[in-house]
N, C-alpha and C positions, 0 to 999 in steps of 0.2 A: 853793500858798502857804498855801494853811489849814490844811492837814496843819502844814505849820511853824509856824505861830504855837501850836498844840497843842505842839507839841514842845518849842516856846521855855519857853511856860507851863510845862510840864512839869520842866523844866530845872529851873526856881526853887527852892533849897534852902530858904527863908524864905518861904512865900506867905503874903503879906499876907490878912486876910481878904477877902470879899467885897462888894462894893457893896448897902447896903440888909439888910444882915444873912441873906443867901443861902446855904444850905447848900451844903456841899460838892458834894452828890451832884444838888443841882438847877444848880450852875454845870457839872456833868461833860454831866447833860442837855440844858439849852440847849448847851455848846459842837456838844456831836455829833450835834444835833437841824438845825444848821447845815449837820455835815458831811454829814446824812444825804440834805439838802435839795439841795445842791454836786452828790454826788454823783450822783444820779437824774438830774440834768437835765447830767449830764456824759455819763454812760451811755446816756443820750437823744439824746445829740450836738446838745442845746439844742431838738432838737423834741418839743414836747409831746403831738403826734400819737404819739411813740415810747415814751411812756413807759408802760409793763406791769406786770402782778404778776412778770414775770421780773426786770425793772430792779430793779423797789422790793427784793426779795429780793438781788439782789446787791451792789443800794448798802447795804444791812442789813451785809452778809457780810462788805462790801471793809470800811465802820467800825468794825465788832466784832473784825476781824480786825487793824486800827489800833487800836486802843482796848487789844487785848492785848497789840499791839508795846510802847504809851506804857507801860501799867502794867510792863512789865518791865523797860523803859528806867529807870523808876524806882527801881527797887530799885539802879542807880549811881548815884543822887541823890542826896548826906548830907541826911540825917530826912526823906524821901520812903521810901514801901514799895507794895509791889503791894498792891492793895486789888481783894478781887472787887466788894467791892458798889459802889465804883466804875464795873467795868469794866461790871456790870448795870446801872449808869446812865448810859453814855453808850450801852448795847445800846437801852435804854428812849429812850432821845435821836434815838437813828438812828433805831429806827424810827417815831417822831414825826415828826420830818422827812423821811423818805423816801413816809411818806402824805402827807406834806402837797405834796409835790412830786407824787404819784398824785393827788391829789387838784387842783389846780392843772391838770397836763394833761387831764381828764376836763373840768374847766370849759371851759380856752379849745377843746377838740375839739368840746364843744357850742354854743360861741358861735361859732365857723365858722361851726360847719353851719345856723347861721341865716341 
């Protein structure tokens, strides 16, 4: 479902700007910072017991690898265009949110184990 709302946004031939005067490329990284978050604890199968430097690197892979679908998607877009530095911001996004997801499972594994 998030993957789609990125897509919808994406869709938008007219994008309004951003709430609070937010650059482009910090709206691309909170979005995929989200996805990167989704992700990890998707690939963890919601246990945080599961979650790895394997996870985090493939929920990286699976976003970045979205991220270059979106920006190609775009270039059928009227006044939309692939943008790398873009796709570097939502790469920067994932993997903020795919540590912060690493990092999330590392806590409640140690508040278990208390």
């Amino acid at each position: 479902m998030y993957m789609a709302v990125i897509f919808a946004l994406s869709s938008i031939s007219d994008v309004p700007g951003l709430p609070g005067g937010m650059s482009d490329k910090t709206g691309h990284g909170l979005l995929y910072a989200g996805l990167g978050l989704l992700l990890v604890r998707a690939l963890a199968g919601g246990r945080p017991a599961m979650i790895g430097g394997g996870t985090v690197v493939l929920a990286i892979l699976v976003a970045v690898a979205y991220g270059l679908s979106d920006e190609t998607h775009q270039l059928f877009v009227p006044t939309r265009q692939f943008d790398l530095h873009d796709l570097a911001a939502d790469g920067v996004g994932a993997a903020v949110g795919a540590g912060l997801g690493w990092a999330w499972g590392i806590i409640r594994r140690h508040w278990a184990s208390l």
